[in-house]
C-alpha positions as a Python dict, from the first residue, in 0.01 Angstrom:
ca = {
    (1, 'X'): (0, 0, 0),
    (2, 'X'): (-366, -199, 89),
    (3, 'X'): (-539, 29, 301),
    (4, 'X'): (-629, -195, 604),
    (5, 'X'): (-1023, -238, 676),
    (6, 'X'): (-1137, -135, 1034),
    (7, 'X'): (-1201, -404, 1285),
    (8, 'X'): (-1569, -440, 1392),
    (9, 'X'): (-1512, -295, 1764),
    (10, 'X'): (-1329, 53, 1608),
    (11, 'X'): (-1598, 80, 1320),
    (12, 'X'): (-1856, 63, 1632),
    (13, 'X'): (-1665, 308, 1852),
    (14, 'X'): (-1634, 581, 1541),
    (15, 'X'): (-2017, 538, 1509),
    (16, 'X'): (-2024, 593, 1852),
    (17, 'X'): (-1838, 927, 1888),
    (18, 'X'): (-1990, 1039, 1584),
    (19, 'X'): (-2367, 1006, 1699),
    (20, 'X'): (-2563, 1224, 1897),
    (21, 'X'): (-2572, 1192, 2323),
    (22, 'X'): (-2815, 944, 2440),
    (23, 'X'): (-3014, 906, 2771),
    (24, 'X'): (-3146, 588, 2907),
    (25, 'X'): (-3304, 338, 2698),
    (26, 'X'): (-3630, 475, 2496),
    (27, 'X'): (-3500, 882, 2554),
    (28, 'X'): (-3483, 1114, 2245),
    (29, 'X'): (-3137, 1206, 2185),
    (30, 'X'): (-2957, 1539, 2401),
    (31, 'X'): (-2855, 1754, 2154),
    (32, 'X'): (-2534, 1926, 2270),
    (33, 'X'): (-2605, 2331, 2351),
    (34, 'X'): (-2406, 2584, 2182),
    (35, 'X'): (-2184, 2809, 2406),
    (36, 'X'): (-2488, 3049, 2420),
    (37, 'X'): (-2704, 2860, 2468),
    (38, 'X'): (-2481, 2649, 2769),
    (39, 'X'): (-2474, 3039, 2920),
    (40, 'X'): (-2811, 3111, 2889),
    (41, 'X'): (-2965, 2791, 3051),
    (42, 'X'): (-2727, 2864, 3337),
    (43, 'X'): (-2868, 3198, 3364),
    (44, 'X'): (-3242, 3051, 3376),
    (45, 'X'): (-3124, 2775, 3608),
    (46, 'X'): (-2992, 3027, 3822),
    (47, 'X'): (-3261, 3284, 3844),
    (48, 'X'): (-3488, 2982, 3940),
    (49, 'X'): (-3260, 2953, 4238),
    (50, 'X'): (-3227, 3289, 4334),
    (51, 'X'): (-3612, 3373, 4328),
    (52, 'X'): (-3674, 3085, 4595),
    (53, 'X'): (-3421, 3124, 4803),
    (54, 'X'): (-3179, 3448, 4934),
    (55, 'X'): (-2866, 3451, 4743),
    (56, 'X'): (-2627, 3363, 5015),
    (57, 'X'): (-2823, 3053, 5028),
    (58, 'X'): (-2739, 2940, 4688),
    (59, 'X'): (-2403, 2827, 4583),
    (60, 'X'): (-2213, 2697, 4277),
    (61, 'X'): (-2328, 2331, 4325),
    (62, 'X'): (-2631, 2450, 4365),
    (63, 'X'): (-2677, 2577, 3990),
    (64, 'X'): (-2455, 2285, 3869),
    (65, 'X'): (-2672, 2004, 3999),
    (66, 'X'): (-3028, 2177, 3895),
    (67, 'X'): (-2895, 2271, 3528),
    (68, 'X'): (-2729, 1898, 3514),
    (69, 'X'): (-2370, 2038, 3407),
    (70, 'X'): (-2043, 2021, 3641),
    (71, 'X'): (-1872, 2258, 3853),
    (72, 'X'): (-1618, 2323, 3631),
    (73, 'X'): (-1838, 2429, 3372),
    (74, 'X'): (-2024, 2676, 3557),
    (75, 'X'): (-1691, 2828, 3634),
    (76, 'X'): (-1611, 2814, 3222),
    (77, 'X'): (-1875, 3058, 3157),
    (78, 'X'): (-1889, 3271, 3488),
    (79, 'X'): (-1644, 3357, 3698),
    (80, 'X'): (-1770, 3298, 4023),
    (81, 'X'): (-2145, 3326, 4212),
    (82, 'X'): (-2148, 3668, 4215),
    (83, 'X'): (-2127, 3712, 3821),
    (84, 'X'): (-2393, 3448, 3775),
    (85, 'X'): (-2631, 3598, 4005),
    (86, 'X'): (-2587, 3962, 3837),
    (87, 'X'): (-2618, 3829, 3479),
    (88, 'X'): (-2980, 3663, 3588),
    (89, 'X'): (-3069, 4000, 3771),
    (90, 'X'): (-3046, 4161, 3464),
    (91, 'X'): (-3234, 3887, 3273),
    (92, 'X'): (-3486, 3943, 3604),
    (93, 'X'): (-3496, 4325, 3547),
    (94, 'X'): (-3548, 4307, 3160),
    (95, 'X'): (-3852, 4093, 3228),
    (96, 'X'): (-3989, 4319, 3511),
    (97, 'X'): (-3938, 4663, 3330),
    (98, 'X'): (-4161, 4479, 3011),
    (99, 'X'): (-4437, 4436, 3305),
    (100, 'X'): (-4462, 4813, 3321),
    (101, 'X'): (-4549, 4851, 2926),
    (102, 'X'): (-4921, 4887, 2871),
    (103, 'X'): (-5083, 5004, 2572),
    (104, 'X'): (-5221, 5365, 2670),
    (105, 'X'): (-5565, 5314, 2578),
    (106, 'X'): (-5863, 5363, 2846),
    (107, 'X'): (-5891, 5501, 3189),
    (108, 'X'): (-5534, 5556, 3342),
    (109, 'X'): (-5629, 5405, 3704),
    (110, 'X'): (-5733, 5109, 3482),
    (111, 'X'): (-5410, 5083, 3298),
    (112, 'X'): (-5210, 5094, 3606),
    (113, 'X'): (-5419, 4819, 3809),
    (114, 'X'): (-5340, 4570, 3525),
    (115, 'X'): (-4933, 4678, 3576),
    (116, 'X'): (-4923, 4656, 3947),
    (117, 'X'): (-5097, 4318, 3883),
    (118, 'X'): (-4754, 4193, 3626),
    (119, 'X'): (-4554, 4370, 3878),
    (120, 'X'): (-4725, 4186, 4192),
    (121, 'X'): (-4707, 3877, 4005),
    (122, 'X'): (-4351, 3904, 3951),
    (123, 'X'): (-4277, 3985, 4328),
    (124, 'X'): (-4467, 3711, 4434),
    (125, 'X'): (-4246, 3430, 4198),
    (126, 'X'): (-3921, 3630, 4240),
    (127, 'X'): (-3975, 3649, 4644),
    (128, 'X'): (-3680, 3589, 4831),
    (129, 'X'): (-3361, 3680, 4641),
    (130, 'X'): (-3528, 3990, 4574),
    (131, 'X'): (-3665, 4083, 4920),
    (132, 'X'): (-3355, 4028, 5042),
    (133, 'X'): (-3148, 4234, 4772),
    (134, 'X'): (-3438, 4533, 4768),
    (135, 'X'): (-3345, 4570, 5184),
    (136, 'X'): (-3034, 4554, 5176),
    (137, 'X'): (-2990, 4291, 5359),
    (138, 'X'): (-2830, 4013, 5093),
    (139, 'X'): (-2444, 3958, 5044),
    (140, 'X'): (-2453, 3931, 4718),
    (141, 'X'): (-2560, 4315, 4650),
    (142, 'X'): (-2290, 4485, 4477),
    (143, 'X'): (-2291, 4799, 4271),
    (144, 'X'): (-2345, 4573, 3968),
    (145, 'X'): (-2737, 4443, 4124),
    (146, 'X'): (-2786, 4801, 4259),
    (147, 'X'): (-2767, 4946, 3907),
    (148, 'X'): (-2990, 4656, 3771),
    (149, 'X'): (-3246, 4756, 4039),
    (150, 'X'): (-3225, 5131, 3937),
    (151, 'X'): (-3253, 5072, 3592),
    (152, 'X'): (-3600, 4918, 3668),
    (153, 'X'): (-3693, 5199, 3892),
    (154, 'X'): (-3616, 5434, 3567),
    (155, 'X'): (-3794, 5198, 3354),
    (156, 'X'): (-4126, 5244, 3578),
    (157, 'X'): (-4072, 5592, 3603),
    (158, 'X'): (-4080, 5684, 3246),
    (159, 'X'): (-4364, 5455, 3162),
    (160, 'X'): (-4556, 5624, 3418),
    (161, 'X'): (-4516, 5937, 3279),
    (162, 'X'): (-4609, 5836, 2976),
    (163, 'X'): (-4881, 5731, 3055),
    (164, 'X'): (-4966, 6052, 3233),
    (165, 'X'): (-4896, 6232, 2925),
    (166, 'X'): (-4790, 6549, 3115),
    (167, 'X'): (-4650, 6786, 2800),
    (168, 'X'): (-4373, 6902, 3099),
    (169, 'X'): (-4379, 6718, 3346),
    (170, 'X'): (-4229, 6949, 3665),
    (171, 'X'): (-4013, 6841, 3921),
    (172, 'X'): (-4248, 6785, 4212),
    (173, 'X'): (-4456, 6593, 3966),
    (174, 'X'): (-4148, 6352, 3868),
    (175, 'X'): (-4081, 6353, 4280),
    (176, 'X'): (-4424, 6158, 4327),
    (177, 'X'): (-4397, 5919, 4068),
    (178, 'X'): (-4077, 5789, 4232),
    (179, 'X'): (-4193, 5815, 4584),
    (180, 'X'): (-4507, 5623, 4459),
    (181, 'X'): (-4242, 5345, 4314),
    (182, 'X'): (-4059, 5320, 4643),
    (183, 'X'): (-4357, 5237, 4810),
    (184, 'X'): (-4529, 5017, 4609),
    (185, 'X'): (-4169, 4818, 4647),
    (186, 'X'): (-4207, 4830, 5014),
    (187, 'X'): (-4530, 4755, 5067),
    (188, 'X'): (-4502, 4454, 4807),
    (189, 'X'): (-4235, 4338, 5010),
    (190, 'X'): (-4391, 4329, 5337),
    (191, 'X'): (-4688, 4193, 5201),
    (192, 'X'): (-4447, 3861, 5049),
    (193, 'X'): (-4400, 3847, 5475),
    (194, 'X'): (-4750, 3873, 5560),
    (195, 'X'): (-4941, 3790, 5307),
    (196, 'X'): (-5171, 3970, 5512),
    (197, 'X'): (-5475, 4065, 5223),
    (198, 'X'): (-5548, 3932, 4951),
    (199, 'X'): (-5337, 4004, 4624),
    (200, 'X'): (-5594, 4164, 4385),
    (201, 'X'): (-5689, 4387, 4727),
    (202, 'X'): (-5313, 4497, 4719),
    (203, 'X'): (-5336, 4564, 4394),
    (204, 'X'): (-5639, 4770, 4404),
    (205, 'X'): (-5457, 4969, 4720),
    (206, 'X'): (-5143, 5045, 4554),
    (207, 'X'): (-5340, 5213, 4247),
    (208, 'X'): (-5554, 5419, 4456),
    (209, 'X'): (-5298, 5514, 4662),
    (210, 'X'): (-5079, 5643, 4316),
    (211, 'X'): (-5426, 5816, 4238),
    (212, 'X'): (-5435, 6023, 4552),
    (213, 'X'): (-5088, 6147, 4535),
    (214, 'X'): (-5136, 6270, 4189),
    (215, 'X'): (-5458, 6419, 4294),
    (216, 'X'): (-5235, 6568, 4599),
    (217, 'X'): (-4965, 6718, 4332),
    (218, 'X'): (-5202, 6906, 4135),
    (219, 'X'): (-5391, 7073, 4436),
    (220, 'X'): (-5017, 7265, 4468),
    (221, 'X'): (-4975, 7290, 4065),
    (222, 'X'): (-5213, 7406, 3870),
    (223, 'X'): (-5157, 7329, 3518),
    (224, 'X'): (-5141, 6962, 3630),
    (225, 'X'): (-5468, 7032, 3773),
    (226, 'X'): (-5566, 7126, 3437),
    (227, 'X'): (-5428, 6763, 3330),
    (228, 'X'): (-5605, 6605, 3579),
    (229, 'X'): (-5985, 6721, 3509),
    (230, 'X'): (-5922, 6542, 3178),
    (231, 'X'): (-5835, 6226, 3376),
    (232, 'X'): (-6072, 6185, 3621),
    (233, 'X'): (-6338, 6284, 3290),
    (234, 'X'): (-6178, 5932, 3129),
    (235, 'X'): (-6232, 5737, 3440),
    (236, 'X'): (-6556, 5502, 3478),
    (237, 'X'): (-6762, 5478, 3793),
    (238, 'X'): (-6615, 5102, 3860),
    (239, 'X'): (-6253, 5132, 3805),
    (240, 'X'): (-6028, 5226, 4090),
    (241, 'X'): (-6090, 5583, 4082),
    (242, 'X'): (-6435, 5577, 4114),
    (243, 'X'): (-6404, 5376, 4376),
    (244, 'X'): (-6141, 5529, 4562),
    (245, 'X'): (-6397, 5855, 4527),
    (246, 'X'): (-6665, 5651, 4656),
    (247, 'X'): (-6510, 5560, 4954),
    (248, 'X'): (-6429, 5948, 5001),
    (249, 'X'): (-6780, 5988, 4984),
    (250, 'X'): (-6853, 5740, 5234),
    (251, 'X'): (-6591, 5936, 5501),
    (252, 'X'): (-6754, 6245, 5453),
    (253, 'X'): (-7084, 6067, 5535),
    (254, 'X'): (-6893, 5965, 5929),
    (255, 'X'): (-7096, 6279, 6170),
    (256, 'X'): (-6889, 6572, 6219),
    (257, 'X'): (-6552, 6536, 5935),
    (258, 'X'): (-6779, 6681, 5681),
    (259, 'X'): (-6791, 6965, 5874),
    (260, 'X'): (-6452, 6962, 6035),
    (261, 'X'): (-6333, 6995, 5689),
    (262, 'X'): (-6523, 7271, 5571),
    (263, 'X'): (-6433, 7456, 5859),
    (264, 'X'): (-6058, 7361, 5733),
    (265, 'X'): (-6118, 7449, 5379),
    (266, 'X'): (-6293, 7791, 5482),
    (267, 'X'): (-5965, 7909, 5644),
    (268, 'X'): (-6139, 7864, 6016),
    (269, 'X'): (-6079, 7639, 6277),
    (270, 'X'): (-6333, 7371, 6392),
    (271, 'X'): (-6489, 7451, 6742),
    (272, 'X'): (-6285, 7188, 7017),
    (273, 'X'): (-6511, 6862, 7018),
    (274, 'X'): (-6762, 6968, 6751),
    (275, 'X'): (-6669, 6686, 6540),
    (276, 'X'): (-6713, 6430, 6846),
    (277, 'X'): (-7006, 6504, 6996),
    (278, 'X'): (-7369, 6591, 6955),
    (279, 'X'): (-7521, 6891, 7064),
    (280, 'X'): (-7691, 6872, 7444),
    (281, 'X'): (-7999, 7047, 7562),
    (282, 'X'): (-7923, 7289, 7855),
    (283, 'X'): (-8057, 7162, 8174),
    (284, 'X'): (-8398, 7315, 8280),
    (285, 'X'): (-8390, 7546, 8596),
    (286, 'X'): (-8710, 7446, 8743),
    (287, 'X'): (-8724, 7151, 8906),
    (288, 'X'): (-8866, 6806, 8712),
    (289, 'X'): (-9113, 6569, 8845),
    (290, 'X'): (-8996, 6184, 8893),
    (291, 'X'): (-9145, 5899, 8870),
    (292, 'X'): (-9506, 5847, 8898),
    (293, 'X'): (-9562, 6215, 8889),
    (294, 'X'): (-9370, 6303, 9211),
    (295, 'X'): (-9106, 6594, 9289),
    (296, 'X'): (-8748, 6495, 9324),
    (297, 'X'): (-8648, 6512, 9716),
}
């Protein structure tokens, strides 16, 4: 049998389906996304969401519209809100525990000001969502975000003591690196409601800060003081050490704490008001001429 030949308007529709998806007039063609690809745009969409606004703020139609897909498609690959907005936390968390990895070359205070600056950074574009997640104050927490955030606090941790390159490290010394972490979170996030200094002076704070409570730790251990004469000895006079010890300096310098804290240090208490005021000459018995050379009445 003839096999029939294909009228002009079905030859034009086959071309049609077969060619790739076009935009308006003088775009490049959209090549279609693969199904990971579909997931991971959602993701990014998302994430960009999330940072600039508190997750309850944020809903399906939200990510639909911004990554230019439908509803229903957003609920192929994700369940609901919920799933979406853990599966970019974890994309979030990946990137901010790679913010913590420095090579471990130079002075340590100087290593650590360039990761609270990543870290800062990263608080400052991520604001919202994660202010409100980090108080607990967002809906969308779950056991599922809360792991994601403690898997970054782990992350941190272990850098740190890496870079500390403590043989053992002991359990008081472990204590401070994670109290250090919690309150480099909370300052950061009070600071993303105040804005209150400037960033690098934040920065600069939150280093010096870490500094004194290792300094702190080792005046109760002493084989991390042994560690630590080896890292003041790599630190340079402009860094944040030096001029965190500066600034010590400078205190000491203020009339009386020099010698309040001797006193401390030598197991003996300051006399009461020694540190505030100056000495005062005992008044003379006899009598004192006033003005113009006369005798007071």
């Amino acid at each position: 049998m003839a096999s029939r030949t294909p009228s002009p308007t079905a030859d034009r529709a086959a071309r049609t389906a077969a060619a790739p998806e076009r935009g308006a007039a003088g775009e490049r063609p959209r090549r279609r996304l693969s199904v990971d690809e579909r997931r991971e745009q959602l993701i990014a969409v998302a994430l960009e969401l999330f940072s600039r606004r508190p997750p309850e703020e944020v809903s399906i139609d939200d990510i639909a519209a911004a990554a230019g897909a439908s509803r229903p498609l957003v609920y192929h690959y994700f369940p609901g809100k919920q799933a979406l907005y853990e599966a970019s936390l974890r994309r979030a968390g990946r990137e901010l525990s790679a913010r913590f990895e420095e090579p471990m070359e130079g002075p340590l205070s100087e290593r650590l000001f360039r990761v609270m600056g990543r870290y800062l950074d990263f608080v400052q574009s991520h604001g919202p969502g994660f202010a409100a997640l980090l108080r607990g104050g967002s809906v969308a927490a779950s056991p599922g975000t809360s792991a994601v955030i403690d898997e970054v606090r782990r992350a941190a941790h272990d850098q740190i003591l890496a870079h500390l390159a403590v043989p053992a490290p002991s359990p008081g010394l472990r204590l401070t690196v994670r109290a250090w972490i919690a309150n480099a979170e909370i300052t950061s996030l009070e600071w993303l409601g105040e804005r209150s200094v400037p960033l690098e002076e934040l920065q600069l704070h939150l280093v010096q800060e870490f500094v004194a409570s290792l300094t702190l730790t080792a005046a109760r251990e002493p084989a991390l003081a042994a560690e630590l004469a080896s890292f003041f000895a790599d630190e340079r006079p402009d860094g944040p050490s030096g001029r965190l010890v500066r600034d010590l300096a400078g205190l000491f310098a203020v009339p009386g704490i020099l010698d309040a804290v001797t006193a401390l240090a030598s197991g003996r208490a300051p006399a009461a008001g020694a540190a505030a005021a100056e000495p005062v000459d005992e008044p003379s018995a006899q009598p004192t001429e006033g003005p113009a050379g006369t005798s007071p009445a």
